[in-house]
MDAnalysis code that builds the backbone (N, CA, C; Angstrom):
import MDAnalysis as mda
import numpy as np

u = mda.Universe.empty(240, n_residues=80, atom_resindex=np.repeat(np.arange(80), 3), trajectory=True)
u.add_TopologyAttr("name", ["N", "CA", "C"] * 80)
u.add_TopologyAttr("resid", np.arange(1, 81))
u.add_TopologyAttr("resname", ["UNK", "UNK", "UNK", "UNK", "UNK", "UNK", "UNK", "UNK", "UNK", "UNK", "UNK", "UNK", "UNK", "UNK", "UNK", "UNK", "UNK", "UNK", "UNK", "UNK", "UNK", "UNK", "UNK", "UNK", "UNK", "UNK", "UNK", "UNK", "UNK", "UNK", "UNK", "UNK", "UNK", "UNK", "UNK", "UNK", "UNK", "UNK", "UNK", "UNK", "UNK", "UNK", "UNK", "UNK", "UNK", "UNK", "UNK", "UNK", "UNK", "UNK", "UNK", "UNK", "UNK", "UNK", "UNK", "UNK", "UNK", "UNK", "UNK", "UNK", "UNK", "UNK", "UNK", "UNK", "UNK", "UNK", "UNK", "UNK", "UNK", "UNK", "UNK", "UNK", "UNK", "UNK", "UNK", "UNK", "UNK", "UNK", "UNK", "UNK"])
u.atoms.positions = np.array([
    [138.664, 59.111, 131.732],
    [138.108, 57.863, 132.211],
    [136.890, 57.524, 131.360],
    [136.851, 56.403, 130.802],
    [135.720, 55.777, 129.856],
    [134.559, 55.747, 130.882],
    [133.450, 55.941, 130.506],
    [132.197, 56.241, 130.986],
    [131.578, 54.732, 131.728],
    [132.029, 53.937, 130.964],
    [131.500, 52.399, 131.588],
    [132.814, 52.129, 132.817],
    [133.423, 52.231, 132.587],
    [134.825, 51.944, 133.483],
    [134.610, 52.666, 134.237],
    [134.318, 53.812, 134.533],
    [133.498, 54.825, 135.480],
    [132.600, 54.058, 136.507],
    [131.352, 53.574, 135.698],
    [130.314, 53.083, 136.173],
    [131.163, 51.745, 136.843],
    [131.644, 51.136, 136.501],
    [131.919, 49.829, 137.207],
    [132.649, 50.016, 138.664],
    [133.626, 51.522, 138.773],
    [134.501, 51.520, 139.586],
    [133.606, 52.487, 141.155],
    [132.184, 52.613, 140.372],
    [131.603, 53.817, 141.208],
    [130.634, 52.532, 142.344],
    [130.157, 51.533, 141.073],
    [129.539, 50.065, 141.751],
    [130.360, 49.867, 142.813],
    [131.283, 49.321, 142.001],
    [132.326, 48.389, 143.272],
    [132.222, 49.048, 144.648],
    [132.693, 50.577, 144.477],
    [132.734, 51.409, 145.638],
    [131.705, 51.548, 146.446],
    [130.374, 51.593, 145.997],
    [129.216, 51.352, 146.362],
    [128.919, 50.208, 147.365],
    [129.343, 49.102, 146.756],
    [129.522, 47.641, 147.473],
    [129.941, 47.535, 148.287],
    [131.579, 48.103, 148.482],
    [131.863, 47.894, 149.353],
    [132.228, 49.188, 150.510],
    [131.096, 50.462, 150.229],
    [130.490, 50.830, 151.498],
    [129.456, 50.285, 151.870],
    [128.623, 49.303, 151.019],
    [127.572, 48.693, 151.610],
    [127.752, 47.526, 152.458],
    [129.515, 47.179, 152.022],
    [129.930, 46.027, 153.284],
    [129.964, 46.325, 154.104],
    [130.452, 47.561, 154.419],
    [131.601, 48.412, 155.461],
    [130.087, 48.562, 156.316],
    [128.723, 48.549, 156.412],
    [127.821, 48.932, 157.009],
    [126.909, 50.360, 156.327],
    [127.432, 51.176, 155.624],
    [126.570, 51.653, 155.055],
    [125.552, 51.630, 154.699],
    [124.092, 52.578, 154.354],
    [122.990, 52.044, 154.103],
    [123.015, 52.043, 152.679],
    [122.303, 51.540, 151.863],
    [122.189, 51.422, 150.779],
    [122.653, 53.257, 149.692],
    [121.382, 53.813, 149.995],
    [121.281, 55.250, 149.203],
    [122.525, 56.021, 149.546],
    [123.342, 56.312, 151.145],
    [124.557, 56.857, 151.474],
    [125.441, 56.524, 150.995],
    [125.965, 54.605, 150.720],
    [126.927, 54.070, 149.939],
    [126.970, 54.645, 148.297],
    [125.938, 54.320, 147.800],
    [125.681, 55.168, 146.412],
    [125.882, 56.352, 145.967],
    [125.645, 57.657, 147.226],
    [125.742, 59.027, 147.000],
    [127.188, 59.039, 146.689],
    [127.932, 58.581, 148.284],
    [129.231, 58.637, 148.929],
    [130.173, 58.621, 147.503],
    [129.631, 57.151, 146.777],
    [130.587, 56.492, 145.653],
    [130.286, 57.530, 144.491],
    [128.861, 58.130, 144.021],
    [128.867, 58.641, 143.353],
    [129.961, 59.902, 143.322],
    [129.979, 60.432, 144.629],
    [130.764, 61.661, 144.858],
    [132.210, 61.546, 144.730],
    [132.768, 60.571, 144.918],
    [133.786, 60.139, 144.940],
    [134.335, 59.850, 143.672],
    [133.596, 59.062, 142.764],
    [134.069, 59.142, 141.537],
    [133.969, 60.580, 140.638],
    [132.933, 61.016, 141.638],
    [133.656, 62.475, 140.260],
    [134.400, 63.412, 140.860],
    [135.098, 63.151, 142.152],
    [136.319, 63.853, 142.646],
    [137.350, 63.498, 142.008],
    [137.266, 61.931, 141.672],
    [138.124, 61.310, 140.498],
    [138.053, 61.886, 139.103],
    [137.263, 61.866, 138.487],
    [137.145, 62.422, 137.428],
    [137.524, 63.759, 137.083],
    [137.006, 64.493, 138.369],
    [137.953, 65.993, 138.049],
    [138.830, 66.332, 138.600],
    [140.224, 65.545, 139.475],
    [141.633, 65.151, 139.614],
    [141.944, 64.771, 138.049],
    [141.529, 63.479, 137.408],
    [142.172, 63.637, 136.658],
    [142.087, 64.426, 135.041],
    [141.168, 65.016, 135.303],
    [140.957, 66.037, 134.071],
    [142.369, 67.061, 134.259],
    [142.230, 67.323, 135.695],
    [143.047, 68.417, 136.359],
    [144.409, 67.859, 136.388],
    [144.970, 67.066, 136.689],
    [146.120, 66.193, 136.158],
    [146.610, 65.955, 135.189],
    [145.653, 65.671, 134.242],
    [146.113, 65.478, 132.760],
    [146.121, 67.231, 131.920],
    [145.813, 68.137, 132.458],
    [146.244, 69.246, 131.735],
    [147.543, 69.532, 131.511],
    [147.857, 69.801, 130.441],
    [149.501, 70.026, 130.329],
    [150.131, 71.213, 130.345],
    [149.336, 71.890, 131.296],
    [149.812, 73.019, 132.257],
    [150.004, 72.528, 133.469],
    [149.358, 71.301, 133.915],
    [149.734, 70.780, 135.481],
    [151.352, 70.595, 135.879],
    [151.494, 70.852, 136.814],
    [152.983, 70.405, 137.337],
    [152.791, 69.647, 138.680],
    [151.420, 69.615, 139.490],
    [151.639, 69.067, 140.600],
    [151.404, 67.171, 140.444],
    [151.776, 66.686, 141.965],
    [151.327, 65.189, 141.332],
    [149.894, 65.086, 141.866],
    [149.685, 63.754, 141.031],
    [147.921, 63.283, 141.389],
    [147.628, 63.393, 142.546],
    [147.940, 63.071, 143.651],
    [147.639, 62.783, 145.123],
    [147.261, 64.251, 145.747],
    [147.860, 65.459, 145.167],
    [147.628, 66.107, 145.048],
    [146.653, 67.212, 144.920],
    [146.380, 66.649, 143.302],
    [145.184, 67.635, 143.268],
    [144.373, 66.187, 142.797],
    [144.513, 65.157, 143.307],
    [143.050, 64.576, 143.764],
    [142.768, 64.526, 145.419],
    [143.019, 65.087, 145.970],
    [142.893, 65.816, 147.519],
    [142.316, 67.074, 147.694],
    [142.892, 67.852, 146.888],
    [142.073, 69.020, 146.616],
    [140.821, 68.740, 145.914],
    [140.656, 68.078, 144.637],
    [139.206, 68.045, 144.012],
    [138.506, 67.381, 145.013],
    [138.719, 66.168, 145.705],
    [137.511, 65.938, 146.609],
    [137.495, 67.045, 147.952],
    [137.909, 67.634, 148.192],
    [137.847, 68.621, 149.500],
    [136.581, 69.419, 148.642],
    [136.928, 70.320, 147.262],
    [136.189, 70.771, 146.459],
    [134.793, 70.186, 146.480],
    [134.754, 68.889, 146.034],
    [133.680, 68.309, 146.117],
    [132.954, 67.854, 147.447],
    [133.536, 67.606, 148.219],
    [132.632, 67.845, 149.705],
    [132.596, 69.325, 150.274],
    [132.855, 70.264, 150.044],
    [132.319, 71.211, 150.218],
    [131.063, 71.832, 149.341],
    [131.375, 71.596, 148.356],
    [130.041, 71.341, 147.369],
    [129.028, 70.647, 147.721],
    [128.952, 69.800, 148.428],
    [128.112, 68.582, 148.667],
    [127.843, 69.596, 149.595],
    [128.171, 69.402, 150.439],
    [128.229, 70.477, 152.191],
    [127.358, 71.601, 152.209],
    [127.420, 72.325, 150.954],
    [126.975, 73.914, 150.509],
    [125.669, 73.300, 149.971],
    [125.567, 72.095, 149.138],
    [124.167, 72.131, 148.127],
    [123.257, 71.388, 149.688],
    [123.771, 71.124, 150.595],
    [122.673, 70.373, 151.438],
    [122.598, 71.308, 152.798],
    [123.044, 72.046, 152.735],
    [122.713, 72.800, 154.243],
    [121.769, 74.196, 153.065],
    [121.394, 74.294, 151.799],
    [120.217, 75.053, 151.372],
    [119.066, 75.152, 151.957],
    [118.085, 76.798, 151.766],
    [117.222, 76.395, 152.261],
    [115.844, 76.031, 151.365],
    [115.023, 75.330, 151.168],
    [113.834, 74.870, 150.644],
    [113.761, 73.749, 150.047],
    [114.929, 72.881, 150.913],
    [115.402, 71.340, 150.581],
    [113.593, 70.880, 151.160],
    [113.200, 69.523, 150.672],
    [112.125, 68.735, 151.605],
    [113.056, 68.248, 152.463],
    [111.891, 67.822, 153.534],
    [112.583, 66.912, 154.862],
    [111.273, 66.153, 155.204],
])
């Protein structure tokens, strides 16, 4: 995925959790996170050792990635 085409598709998403009621900074994280569950589905997709389909292991990379998210925020010596 081209790096600007990235950025445009992470906006949009942004937007429109900010329709959906979202607050500003959550819509942004959310989208940020989301596009790079995308990004590493399809890294993971396009290997030509893959055999499974996209839906696939872009289900698994974001599970991956919200557990990641999950793990880096329940740390302890976060501010509050």
């Amino acid at each position: 995925m081209r790096p600007l085409k990235g950025m445009n598709l992470t906006a949009s998403m942004a937007r429109a959790l900010e329709h959906r009621g979202a607050p500003g900074l959550v819509a942004r994280v959310v989208a940020e996170l989301g596009g790079l569950a995308l990004k590493i589905a399809y890294e993971r997709w396009s290997d030509l050792s893959n055999t499974d389909e996209f839906s696939a292991v872009a289900r698994q990379a974001l599970s991956e990635v919200q557990a990641a998210a999950s793990t880096a925020v329940g740390r302890p010596g976060r501010s509050e």
